[in-house]
C-alpha positions as CSV (number, residue, x, y, z in Angstrom):
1,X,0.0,0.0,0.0
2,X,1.6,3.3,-0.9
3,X,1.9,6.4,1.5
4,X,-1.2,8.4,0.2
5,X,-3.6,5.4,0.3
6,X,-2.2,4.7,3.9
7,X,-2.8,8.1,5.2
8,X,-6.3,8.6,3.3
9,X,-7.3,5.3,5.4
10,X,-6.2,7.2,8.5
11,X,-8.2,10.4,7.7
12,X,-11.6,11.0,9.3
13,X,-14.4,13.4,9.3
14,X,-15.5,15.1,12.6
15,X,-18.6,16.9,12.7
16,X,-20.8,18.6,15.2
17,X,-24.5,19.6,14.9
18,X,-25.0,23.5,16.1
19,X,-29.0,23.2,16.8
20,X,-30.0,25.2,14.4
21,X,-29.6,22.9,11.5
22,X,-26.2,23.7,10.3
23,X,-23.1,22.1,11.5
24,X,-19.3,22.2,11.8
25,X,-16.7,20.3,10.3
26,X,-13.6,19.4,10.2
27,X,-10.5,16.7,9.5
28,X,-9.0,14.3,11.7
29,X,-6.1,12.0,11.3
30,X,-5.1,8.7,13.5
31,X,-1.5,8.1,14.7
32,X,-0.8,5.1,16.9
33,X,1.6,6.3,19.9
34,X,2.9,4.9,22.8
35,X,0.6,4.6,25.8
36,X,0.7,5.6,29.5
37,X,1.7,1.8,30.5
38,X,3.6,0.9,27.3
39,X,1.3,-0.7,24.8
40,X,0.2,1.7,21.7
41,X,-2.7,3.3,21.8
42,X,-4.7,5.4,18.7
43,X,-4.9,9.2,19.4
44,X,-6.8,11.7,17.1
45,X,-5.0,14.5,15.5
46,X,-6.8,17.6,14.8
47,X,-6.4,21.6,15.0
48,X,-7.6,22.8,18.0
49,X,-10.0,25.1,16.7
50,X,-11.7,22.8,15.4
51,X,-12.7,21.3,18.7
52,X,-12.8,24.7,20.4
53,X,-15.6,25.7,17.5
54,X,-17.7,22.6,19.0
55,X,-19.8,24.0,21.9
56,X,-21.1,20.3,22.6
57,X,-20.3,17.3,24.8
58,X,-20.1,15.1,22.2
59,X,-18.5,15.0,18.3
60,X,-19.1,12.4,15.2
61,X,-16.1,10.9,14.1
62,X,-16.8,9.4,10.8
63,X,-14.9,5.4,10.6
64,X,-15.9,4.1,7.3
65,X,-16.2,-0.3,7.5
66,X,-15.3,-2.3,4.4
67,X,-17.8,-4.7,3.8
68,X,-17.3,-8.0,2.8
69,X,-18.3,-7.3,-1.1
70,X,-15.5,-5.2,-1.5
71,X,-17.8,-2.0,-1.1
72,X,-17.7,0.3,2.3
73,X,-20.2,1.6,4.5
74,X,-20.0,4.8,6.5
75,X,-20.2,4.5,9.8
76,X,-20.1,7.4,12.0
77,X,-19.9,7.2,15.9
78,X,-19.8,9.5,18.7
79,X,-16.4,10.7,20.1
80,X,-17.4,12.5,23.7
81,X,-14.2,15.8,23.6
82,X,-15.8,16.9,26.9
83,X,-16.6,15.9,29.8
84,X,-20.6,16.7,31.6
85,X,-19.2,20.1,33.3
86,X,-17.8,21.3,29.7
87,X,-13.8,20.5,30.6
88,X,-12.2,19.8,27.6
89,X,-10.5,16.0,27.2
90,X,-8.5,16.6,24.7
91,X,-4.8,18.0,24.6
92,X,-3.7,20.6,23.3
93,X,-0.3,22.7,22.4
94,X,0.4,25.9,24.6
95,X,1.6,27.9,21.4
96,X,0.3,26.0,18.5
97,X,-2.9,25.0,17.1
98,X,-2.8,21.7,17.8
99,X,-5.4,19.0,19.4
100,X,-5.1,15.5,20.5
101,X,-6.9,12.9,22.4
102,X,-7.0,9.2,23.1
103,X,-9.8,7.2,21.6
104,X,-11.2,4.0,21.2
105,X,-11.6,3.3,17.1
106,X,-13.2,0.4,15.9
107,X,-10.6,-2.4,15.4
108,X,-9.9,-1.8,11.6
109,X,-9.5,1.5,11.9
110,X,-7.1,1.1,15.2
111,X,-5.0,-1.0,12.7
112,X,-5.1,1.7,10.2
113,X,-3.4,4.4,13.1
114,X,-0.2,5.4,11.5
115,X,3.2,5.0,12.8
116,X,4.3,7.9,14.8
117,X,7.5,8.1,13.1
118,X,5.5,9.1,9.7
119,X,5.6,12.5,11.5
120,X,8.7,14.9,10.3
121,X,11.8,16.6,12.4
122,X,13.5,19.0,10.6
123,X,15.8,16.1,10.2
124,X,13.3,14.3,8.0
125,X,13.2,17.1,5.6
126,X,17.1,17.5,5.0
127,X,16.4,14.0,4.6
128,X,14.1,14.5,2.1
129,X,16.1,17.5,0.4
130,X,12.2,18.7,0.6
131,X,12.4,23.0,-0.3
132,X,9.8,25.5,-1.6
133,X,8.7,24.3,-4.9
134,X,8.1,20.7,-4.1
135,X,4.4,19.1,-4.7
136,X,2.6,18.3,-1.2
137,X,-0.9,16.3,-0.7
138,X,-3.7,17.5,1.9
139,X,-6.4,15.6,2.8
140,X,-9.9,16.9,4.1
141,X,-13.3,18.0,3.6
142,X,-13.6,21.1,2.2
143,X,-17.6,22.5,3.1
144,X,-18.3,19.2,4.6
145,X,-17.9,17.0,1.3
146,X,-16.2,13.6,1.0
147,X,-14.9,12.0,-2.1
148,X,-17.8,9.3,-2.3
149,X,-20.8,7.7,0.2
150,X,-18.2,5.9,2.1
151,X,-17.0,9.4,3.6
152,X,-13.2,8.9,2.3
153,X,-11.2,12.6,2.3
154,X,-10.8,14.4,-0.8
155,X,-6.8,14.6,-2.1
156,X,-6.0,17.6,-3.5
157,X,-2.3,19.0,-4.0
158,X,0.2,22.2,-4.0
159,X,3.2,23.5,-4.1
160,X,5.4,24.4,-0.7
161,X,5.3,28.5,-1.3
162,X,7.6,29.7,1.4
163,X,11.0,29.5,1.9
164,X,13.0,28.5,4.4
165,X,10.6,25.3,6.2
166,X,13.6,24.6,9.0
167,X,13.7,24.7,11.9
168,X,10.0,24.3,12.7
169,X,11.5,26.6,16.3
170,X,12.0,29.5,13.8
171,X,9.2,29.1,11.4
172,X,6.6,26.8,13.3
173,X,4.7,26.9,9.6
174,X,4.9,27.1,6.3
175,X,2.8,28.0,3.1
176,X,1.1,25.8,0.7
177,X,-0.4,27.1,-2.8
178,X,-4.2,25.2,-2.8
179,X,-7.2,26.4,-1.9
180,X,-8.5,26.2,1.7
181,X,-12.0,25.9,2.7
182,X,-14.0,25.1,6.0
183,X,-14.0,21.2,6.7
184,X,-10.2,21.4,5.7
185,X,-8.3,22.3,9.4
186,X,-6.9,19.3,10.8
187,X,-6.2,17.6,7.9
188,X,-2.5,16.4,7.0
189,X,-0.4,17.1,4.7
190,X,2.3,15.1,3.3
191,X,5.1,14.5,1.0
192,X,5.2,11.7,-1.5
193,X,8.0,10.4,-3.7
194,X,8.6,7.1,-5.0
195,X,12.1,8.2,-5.7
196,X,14.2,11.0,-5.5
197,X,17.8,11.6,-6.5
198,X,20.2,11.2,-3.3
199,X,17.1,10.2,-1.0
200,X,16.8,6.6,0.8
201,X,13.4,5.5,2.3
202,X,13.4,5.9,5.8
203,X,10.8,2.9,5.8
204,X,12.1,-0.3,6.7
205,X,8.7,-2.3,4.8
206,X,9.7,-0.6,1.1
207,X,6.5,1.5,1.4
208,X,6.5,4.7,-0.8
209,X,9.0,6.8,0.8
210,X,7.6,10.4,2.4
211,X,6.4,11.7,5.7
212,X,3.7,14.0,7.1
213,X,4.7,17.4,7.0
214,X,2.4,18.9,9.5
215,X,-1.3,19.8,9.3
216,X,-4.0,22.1,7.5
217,X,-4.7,24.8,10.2
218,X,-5.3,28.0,8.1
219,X,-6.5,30.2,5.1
220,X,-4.7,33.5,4.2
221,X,-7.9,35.4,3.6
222,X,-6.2,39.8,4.1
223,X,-9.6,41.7,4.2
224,X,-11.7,39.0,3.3
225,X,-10.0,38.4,-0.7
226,X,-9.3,34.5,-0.9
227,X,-5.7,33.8,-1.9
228,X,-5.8,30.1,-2.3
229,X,-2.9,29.7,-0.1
230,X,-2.9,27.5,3.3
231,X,-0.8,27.7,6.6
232,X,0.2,24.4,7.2
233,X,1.1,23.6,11.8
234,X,4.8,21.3,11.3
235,X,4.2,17.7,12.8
236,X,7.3,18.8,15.7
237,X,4.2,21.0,16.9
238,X,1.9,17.1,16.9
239,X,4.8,15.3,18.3
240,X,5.4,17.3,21.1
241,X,1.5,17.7,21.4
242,X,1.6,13.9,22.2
243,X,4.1,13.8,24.3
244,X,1.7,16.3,26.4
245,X,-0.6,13.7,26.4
246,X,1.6,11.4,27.5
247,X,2.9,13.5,30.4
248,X,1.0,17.1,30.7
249,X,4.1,17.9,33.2
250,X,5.7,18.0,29.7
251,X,5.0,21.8,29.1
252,X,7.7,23.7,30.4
253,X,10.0,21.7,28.8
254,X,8.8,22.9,25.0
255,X,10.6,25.7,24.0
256,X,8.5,28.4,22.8
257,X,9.1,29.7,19.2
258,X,12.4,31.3,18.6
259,X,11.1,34.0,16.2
260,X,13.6,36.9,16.4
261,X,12.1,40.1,18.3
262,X,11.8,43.5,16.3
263,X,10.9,44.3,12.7
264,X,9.3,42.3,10.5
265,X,7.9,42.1,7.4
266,X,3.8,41.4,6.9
267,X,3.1,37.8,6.9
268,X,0.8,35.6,4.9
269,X,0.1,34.1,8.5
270,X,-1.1,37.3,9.8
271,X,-3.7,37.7,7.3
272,X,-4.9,34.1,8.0
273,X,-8.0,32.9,9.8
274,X,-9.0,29.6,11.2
């Protein structure tokens, strides 16, 4: 199975009905991490606005189930992101906007969690000799809409449009030319090459070579013009989300970002919106 099929498997829809017959949406991705005792368990990546724009006890997470005839059913269940006093049970970064929480997934989609070393250091991109101008996937649900029935992501593509990407410390984010619409935060975004000139697979099981650069967190939308470009959260920012999980003592010890104080130019960041 190659790296964009793996990852598509491992993207999800969350939704949550407002009351007044719209609803919110956004896109969800499962890694499998280390648990509190040893054994894996399957945690749910997300931006953290997308969870904070849920008012509600309880969210839809949408597993699809492959049916026996080679066709798939979706399958949505509830996912409770707060407790019955409205505290929040998920985790979440102190300077980034990124969510995660521990869940229960039915077992095929459990087995579908993806390896927490598909998630990129700034090592993985000199690795990668990955720059501006090189093609990255996203996967969500832009407005809502999935690809088919079954509730599968749509995978769209763009190039990396800001230079330099490393380290994440200095520039916690990074631009990518597509078009961003509600339903797409959370989603990841990752880079794909069968093969590349000087670059090894870092996977041991001869799966398509890549990682997953980070996630789908923004729009840069200055005074309300569209510019098709999206702010994309680096996966150090999910990594060291789940190691808050793992031990919420963790906080002090993540450094804050090192931007440099003083002038600066206008950023395609600053004009963005969730």
């Amino acid at each position: 199975m190659d790296l964009a099929v793996e990852i598509i498997h491992a993207t999800v829809q969350l939704e949550q009905a407002l009351g007044d017959g719209t609803r919110t949406v956004g896109t969800g991705f499962l890694i499998s991490a280390p648990g509190e005792d040893g054994p894996p368990r399957t945690v749910l990546i997300t931006a953290n606005h997308v969870f904070q724009k849920m008012p509600g006890v309880n969210a839809r997470i949408g597993y699809r189930i492959a049916n026996k005839d080679g066709s798939w059913s979706y399958s949505p269940q509830t996912l409770k992101i707060r407790d019955s006093a409205g505290q929040e049970l998920w985790t979440q970064h102190p300077d980034r906007d990124v969510a995660v929480i521990a869940i229960t997934a039915p077992p095929e989609f459990a087995r579908a969690a993806l390896p927490l070393r598909y998630l990129a250091s700034d090592d993985t991109f000199q690795a990668f000799q990955v720059d501006a101008g090189e093609e990255m996937m996203a996967l969500g649900f832009p407005r809502g809409l999935s690809a088919n029935g079954a509730g599968f992501p749509i995978l769209r593509s763009g190039r990396v449009a800001s230079f330099p990407l490393s380290p994440a410390r200095i520039f916690p984010t990074f631009l990518l030319d597509f078009s961003v619409f509600p339903g797409n935060s959370g989603g990841p975004v990752f880079y794909s090459r069968a093969s590349k000139a000087g670059v090894v697979s870092i996977d041991d099981n001869g799966l398509d070579p890549g990682f997953i650069a980070g996630l789908l967190t923004q729009e840069v939308e200055p005074n309300n013009e569209r510019l098709g470009i999206g702010v994309v959260t680096h996966a150090k920012y999910v990594l060291e989300t789940i190691a808050l999980l793992q031990d919420p003592k963790a906080t002090s010890t993540i450094a804050s970002s090192g931007e440099v104080e003083g002038a600066k130019a206008a950023t395609a960041e600053d004009a963005a919106r969730d």
